[in-house]
C-alpha positions in Angstrom: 122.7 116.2 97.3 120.1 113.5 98.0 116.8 113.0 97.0 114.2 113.9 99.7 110.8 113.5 98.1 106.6 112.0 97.4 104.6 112.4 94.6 106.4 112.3 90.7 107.2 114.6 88.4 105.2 116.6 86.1 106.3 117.1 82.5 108.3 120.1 82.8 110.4 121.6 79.7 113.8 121.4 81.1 117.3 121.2 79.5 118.9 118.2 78.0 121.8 116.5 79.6 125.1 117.1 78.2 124.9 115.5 74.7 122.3 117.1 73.1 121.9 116.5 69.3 120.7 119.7 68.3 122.6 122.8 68.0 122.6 124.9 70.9 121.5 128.1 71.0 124.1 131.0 71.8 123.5 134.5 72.8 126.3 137.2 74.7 124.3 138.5 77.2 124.3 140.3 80.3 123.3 137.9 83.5 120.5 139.1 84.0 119.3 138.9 80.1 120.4 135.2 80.6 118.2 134.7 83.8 114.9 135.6 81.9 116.5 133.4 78.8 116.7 130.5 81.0 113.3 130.9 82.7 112.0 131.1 79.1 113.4 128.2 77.8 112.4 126.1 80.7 108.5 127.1 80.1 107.8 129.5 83.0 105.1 131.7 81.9 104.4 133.3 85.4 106.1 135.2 88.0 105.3 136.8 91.4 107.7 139.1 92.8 108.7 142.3 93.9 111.8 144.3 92.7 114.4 145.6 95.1 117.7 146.7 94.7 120.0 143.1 94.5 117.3 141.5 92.1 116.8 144.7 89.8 119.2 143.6 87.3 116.8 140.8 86.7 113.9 143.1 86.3 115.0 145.4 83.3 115.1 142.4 80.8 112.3 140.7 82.7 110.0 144.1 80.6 111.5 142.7 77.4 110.0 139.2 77.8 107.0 138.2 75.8 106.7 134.9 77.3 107.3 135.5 81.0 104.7 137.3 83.0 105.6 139.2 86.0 102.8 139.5 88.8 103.9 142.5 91.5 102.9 141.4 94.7 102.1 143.3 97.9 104.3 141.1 99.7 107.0 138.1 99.3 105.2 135.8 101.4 102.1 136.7 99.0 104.6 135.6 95.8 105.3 132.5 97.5 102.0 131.5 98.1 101.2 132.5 95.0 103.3 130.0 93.1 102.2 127.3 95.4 98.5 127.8 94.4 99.4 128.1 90.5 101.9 124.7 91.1 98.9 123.0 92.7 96.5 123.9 90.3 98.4 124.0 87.1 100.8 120.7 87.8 103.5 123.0 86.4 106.6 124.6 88.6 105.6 127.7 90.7 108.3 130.7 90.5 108.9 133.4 92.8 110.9 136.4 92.5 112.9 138.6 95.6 115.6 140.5 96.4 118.6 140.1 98.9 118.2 140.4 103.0 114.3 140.8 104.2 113.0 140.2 101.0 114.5 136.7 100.7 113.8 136.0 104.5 110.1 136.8 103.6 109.6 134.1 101.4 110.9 131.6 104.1 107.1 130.5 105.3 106.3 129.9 101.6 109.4 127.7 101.0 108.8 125.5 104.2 104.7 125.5 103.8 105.8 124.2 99.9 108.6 121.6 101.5 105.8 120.3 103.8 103.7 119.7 100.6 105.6 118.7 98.1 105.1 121.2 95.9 107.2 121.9 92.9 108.9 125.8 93.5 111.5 127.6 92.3 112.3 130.4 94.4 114.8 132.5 92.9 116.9 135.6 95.0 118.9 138.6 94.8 122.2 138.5 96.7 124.8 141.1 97.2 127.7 141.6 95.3 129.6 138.4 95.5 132.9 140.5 96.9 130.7 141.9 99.7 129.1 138.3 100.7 129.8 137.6 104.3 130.5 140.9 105.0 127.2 142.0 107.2 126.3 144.3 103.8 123.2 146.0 103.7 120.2 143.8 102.5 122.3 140.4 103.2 121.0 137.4 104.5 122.2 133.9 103.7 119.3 133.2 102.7 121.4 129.6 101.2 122.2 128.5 104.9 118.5 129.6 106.3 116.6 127.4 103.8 118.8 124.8 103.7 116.5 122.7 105.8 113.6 123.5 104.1 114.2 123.1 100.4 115.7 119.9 98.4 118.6 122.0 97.1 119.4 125.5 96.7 122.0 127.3 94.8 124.7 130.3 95.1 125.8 131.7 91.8 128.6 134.2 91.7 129.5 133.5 88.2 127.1 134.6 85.5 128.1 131.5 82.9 126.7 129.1 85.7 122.8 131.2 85.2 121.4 129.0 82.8 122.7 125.6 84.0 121.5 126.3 87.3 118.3 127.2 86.2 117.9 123.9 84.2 118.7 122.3 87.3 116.7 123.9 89.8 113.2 123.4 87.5 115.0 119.3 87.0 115.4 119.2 90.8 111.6 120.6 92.2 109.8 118.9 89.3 111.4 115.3 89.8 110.9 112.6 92.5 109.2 114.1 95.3 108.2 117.5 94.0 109.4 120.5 96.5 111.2 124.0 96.3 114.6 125.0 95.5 116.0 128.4 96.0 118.3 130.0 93.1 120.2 133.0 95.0 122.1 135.3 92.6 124.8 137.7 93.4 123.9 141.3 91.5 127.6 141.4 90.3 126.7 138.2 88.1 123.7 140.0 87.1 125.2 142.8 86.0 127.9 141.1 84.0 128.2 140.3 80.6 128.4 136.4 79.7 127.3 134.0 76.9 124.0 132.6 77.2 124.3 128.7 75.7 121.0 126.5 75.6 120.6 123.7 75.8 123.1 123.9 79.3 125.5 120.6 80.7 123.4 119.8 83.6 125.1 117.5 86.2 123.4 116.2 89.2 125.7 113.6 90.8 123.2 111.6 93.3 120.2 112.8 92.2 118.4 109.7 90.9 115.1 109.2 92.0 113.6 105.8 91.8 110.5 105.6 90.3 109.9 102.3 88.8 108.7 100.1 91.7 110.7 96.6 92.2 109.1 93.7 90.7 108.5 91.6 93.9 107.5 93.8 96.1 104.6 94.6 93.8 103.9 91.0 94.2 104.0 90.5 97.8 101.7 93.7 97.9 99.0 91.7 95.9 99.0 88.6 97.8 98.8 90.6 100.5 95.7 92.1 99.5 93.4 89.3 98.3 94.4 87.5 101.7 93.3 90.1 103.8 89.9 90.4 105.4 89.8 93.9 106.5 92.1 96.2 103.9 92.4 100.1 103.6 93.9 102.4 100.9 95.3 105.1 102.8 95.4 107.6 99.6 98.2 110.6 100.1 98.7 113.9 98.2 101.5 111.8 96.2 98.9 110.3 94.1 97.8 113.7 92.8 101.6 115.1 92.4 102.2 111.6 90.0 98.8 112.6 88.3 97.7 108.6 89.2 94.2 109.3 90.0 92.7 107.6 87.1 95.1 104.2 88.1 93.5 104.8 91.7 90.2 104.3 90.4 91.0 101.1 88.6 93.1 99.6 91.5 90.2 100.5 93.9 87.5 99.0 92.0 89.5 96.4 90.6 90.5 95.3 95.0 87.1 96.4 96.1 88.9 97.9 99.2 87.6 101.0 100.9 89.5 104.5 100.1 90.3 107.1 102.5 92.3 110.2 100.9 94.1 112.7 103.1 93.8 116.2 103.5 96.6 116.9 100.8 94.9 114.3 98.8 91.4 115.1 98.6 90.3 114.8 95.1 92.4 111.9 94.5 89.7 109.7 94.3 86.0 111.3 93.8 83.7 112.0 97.3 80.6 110.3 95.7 82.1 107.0 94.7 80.7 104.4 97.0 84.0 103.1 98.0 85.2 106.4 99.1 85.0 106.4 103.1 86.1 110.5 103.1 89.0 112.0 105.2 91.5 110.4 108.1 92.9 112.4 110.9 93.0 114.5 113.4 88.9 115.8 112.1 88.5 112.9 109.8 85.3 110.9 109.5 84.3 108.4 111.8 84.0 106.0 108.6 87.6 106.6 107.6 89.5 106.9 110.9 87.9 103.9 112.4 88.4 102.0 109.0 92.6 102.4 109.3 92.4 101.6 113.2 90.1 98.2 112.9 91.8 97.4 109.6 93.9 94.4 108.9 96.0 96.2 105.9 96.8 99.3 105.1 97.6 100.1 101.8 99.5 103.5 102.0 100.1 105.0 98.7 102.0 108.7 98.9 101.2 109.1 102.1 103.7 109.4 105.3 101.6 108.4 108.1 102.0 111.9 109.8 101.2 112.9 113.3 97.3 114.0 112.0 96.4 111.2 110.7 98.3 108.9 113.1 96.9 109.9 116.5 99.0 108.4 119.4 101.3 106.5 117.0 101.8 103.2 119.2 98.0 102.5 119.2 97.5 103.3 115.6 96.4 100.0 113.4 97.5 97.8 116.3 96.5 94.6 113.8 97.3 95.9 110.8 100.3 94.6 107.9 101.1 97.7 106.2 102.0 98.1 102.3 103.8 101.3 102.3 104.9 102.8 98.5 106.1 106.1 98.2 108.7 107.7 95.5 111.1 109.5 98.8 112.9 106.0 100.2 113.4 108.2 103.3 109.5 108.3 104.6 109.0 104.5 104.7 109.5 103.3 108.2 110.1 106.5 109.3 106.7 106.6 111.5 105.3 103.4 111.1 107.6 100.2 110.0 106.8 98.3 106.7 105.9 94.9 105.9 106.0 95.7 102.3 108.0 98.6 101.1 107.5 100.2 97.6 109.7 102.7 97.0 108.5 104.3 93.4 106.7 106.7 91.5 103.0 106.5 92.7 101.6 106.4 89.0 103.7 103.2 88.0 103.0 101.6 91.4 99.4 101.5 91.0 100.1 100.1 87.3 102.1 97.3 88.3 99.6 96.6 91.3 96.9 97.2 88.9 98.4 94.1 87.0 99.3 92.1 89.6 96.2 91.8 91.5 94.6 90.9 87.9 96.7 88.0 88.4 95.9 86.7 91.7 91.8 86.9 90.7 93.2 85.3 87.4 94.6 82.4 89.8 91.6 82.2 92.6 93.0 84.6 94.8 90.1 87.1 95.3 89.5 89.0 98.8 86.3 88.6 100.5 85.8 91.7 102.3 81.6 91.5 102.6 81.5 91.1 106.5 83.7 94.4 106.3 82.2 96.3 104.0 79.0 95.5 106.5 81.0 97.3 109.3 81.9 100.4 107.5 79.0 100.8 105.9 77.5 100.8 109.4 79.4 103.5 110.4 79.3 105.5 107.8 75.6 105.7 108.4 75.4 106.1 112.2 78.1 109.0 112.6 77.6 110.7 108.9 79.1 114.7 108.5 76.8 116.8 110.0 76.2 119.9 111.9 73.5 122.2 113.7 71.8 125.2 112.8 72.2 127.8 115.6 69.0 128.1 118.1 69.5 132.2 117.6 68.9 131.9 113.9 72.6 132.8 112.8 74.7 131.4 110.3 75.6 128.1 110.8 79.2 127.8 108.9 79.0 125.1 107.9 76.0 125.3 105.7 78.2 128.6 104.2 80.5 126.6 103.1 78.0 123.9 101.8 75.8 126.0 99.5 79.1 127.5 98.3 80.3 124.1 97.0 76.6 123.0 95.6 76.2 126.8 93.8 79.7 126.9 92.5 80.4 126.4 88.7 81.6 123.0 87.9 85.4 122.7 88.0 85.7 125.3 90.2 89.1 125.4 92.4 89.5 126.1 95.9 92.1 127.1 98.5 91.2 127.5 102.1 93.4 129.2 104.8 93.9 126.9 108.0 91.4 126.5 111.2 88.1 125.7 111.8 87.0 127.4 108.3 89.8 124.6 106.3 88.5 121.5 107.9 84.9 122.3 107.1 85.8 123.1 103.6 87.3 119.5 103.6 84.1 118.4 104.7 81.5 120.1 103.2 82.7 120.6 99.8 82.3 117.5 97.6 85.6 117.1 95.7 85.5 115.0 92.7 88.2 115.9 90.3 92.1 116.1 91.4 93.8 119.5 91.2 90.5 120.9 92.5 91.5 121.8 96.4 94.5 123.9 97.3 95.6 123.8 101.6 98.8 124.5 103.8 98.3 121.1 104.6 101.8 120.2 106.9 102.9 123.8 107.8 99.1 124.7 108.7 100.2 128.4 107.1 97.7 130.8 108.0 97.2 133.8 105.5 97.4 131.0 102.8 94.1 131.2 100.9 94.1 134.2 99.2 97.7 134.8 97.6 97.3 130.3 96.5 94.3 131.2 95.3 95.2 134.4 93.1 98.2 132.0 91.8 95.4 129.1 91.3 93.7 131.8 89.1 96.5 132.9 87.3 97.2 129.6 86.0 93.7 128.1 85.5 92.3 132.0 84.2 89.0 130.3 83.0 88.4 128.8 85.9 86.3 129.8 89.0 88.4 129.9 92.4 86.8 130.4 95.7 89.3 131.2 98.9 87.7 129.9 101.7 89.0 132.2 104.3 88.5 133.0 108.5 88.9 136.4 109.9 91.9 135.4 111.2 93.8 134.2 108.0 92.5 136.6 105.9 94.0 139.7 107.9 97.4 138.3 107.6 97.4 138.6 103.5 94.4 140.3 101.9 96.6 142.9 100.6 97.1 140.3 97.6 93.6 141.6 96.7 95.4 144.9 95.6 97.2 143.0 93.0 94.4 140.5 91.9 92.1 143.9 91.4 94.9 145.3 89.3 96.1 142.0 87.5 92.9 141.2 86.3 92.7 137.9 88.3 89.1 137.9 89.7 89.3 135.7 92.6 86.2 134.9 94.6 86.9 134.9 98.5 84.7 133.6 101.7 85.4 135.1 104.9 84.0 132.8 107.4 83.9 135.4 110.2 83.1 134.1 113.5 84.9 137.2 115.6 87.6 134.8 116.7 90.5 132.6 116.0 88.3 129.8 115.4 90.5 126.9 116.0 92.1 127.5 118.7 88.8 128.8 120.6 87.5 125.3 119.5 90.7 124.7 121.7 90.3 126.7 124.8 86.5 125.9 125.0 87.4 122.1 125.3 90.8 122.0 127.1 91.1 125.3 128.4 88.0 126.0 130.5 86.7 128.5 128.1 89.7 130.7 129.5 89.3 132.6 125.8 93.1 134.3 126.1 93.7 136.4 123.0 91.7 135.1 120.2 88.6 137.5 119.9 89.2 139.4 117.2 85.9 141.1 117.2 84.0 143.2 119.5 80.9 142.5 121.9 79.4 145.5 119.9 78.5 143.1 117.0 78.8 139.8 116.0 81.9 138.8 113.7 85.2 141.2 113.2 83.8 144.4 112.2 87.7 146.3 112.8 88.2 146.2 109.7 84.8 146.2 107.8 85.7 143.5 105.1 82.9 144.8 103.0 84.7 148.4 102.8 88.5 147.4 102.9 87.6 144.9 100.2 85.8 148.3 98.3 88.9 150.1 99.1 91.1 147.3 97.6 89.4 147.6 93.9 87.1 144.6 94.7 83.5 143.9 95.6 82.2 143.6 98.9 79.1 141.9 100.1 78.1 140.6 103.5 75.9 138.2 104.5 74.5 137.6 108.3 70.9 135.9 107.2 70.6 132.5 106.4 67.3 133.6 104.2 69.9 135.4 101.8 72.5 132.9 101.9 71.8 131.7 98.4 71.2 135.0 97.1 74.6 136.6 98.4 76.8 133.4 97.2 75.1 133.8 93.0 75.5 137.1 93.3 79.5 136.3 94.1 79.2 133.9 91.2 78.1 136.5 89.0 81.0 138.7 89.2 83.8 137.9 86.8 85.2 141.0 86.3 86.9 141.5 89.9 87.8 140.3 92.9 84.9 139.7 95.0 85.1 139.4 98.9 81.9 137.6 100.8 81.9 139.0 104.2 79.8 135.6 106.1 79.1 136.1 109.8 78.4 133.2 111.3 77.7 131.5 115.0 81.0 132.2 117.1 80.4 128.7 118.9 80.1 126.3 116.4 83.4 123.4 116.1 84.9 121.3 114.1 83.4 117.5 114.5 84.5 114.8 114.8 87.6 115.2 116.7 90.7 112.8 117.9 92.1 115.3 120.5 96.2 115.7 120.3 97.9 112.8 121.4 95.2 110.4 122.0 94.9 107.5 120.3 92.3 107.6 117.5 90.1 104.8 119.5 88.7 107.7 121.3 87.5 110.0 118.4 84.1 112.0 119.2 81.6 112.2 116.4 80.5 115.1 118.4 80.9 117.0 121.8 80.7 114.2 124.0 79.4 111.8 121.9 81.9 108.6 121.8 80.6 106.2 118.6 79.7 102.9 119.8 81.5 100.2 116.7 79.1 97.3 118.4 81.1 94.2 117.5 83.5 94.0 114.3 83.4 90.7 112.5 86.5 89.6 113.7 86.0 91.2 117.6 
């Protein structure tokens, strides 16, 4: 097995390597007892599942345990979502519970949406018995050979002596390096057998050894680089908040002077009012922060993988730019965009060691001069700022939802947005100035994401407040996890942002399509916004509260009232302007010199100091 990964690893109780000092701890136990021994030993205090009949084993002792909580979920793409949101918020390994066959093949979206991301999981599976494995029994799926692809290592056990090794190992493996899942799949024979539990297990991981201290001169070239350049960029990823390094960030950006951008998966990295901080990339980045990578001289990418979205038309990305590239997963630098300097390391240590060396150039003269730049951006930033219009018919403008939402939310508060127009405006719109603080489907674009991440996000973080920001479209696909926040006692908050549509990819067909709307009204021409279902009374009928909104003159009121409510779920039924999009915009596969600030409106840069 190889190491795949970005970000670093969160402290994560895990078992010691062979030689432990202390005496081990030894138990004869059934499989299943030793399953729930292992999961308590390694610290997992949460789990979302539902029971069926390969995993049930695992689910008698599970009622014994006074340290592990089960959550039953309405669905297994719900538990998987789940454990991504409490991962993201908590910094701690997510867990997820299934049984054999369509159970296991349910929680495939979850396990490639956390793969995408990064995000520490531990999926673990019933399997049939282990004599009936490859037989075409009932409930079987290789569930091993279907998420190969998609996880950083998975697992068959058939005997029940190799339960709490493979545990240890499975929390070791999605915690470490580049955080991501791994799937444990368990045949019920090795359940149901009795073994000897022994803690702490022999854990042996030939090849796995992740790199995370950075190399000495690369760190060095990386500096030089820097104070000689004229026009430099940190091009922040999500890695930076996997290695927790946002507080280094902060000192290596005010200690370079160089602008920040931070990525979708990284927003929060860095705060949105700091006057370095240029905002978003991408596909609907600001003009600020896309133009800043594509007339930049240097790009400092720090657990980031230059991906499609932010990229544009790859070949006519940062045509002049040298690029510093660090990341902990060797196999992401060059893999888009070659490197002058590659870093490969943990993202915390990196920015320490730059941190230090860049101290050293200033201490020997070497300072950049980046004032005729800063001029320039500063110069965009104020002539294409974020911005939107109120609808002429008096409607509800999105955006400004999503606004007041941010500005009348509690401080702290977390939030997890499904994908579409609704995600990018939460990008936008909400300031984010603490890390852990903004939960997405960033690289599998999941839709139906927002509400099970947030219900996990509020299971780990219970004294927090957590808004989903939701569309019509994403929210029909999971809001049966309401069911089991009402009954769990995890009071979610949740925004539908119901425009009668599939936002995005109306946004889509008005541009490139003609208007040719095929199959994304989800609404009626009766009233404005999906009224099949009536939000307001399916979330009444799901044991939450249900308000709607449609007046901008009771925006305010509606969204305190939501705030209010800590007791339950509450669901926010918004109906906003069908017509309004997602600006700027870098279409697909064009190059990000032709981003639009707004529907036809190309920014003019004037001339750049070094044009």
């Amino acid at each position: 097995m190889t190491e795949q990964a970005t970000g670093a690893h969160h402290p994560q109780p895990r078992a010691r390597n062979g030689g432990a000092q202390q005496p081990a701890t030894v138990e004869h136990v059934t499989g299943a007892q030793s399953l729930i021994r292992a999961l308590e030993e390694v610290g997992c205090d949460t789990v979302f599942g539902i029971p069926g009949g390969a995993i049930l084993p695992a689910y008698d002792p599970m009622m014994d345990s006074s340290k592990v909580r089960h959550i039953l979920v309405r669905h297994e793409q719900g538990a998987g979502h789940a454990a991504t949101g409490y991962a993201q918020a908590t910094g701690r390994v997510g867990v997820c519970m299934a049984t054999s066959g369509p159970g296991a093949t349910n929680l495939v979206t979850p396990i490639a949406d956390a793969h995408m991301d990064s995000v520490p999981l531990v999926a673990i599976t019933g399997q049939v018995a282990s004599k009936a494995i490859g037989t075409d029994a009932f409930q079987e799926a290789d569930i091993c050979g279907i998420t190969m692809p998609i996880t950083k290592h998975n697992w068959l056990v058939t005997d029940p002596a190799e339960i709490p090794r493979t545990i240890a190992e499975a929390f070791h493996v999605a915690s470490t390096g580049r955080p991501g899942p791994v799937l444990v799949d368990i045949a019920k024979d090795a359940l149901q057998a009795r073994t000897t539990f022994v803690w702490p297990p022999h854990t042996d991981l030939p090849g796995y050894r992740p790199v995370t201290k950075p190399h000495s001169k690369q760190i060095r070239e990386a500096a030089k680089l820097i104070t000689q350049a004229r026009r430099p960029v940190l091009y922040v990823g999500g890695g930076v908040l996997k290695a927790q390094a946002t507080a280094e960030l902060k000192v290596f950006a005010e200690l370079t002077g160089a602008p920040v951008t931070t990525t979708l998966m990284a927003l929060g990295a860095f705060p949105d009012s700091h006057p370095q901080h240029l905002g978003m990339p991408g596909m609907h980045g600001s003009v600020a922060a896309v133009t800043a990578l594509q007339k930049s001289d240097l790009i400092v990418a720090l657990g980031a993988r230059f991906d499609d979205r932010v990229t544009g038309k790859l070949d006519s990305f940062a045509p002049n730019a040298r690029i510093v590239h660090a990341d902990i997963d060797p196999a992401e630098i060059g893999k888009n965009r070659a490197a002058d300097v590659p870093i490969v390391g943990d993202a915390r240590e990196v920015l320490a060691d730059l941190i230090v060396a860049v101290q050293h150039e200033h201490a020997e003269g070497h300072r950049g001069d980046y004032a005729g730049w800063w001029e320039d951006l500063n110069r965009w930033r104020e002539t294409y700022p974020l911005g939107y219009d109120q609808p002429d018919d008096g409607t509800l403008a999105p955006q400004q939802v999503v606004q007041r939402i941010g500005e009348l939310a509690p401080k702290d508060t977390i939030y997890a947005a499904g994908v579409g127009q609704h995600q990018m405006w939460a990008a936008h719109f909400i300031r984010y100035e603490q890390p852990a603080t903004w939960l997405n489907s960033g690289g599998a674009g999941t839709m139906g994401y927002a509400v099970p991440a947030a219900m996990g996000a509020k299971a780990g973080m219970p004294d927090r407040t957590v808004w989903a920001i939701d569309g019509d479209g994403c929210f029909q696909m999971t809001n049966q996890e309401l069911v089991t926040c009402a009954l769990n006692n995890i009071p979610v908050k949740v925004a539908i942002i119901n425009n009668g549509a599939l936002g995005m990819v109306r946004q889509w067909q008005t541009l490139f399509y003609n208007q040719r709307y095929s199959n994304t009204v989800l609404g009626t021409e009766a009233a404005p916004g999906t009224r099949v279902p009536d939000f307001v009374k399916l979330a009444e009928a799901m044991g939450c509260v249900g308000l709607r909104c449609e007046d901008p003159s009771e925006l305010d009121k509606v969204i305190q009232e939501a705030n209010a409510i800590n007791d339950r779920p509450v669901v926010v039924d918004f109906i906003v302007h069908q017509d309004a999009m997602v600006w700027p915009m870098v279409a697909a596969g064009t190059s990000n010199d032709e981003i639009l600030a707004a529907r036809g409106v190309r920014p003019d840069f004037g001339d750049t100091e070094d044009d």
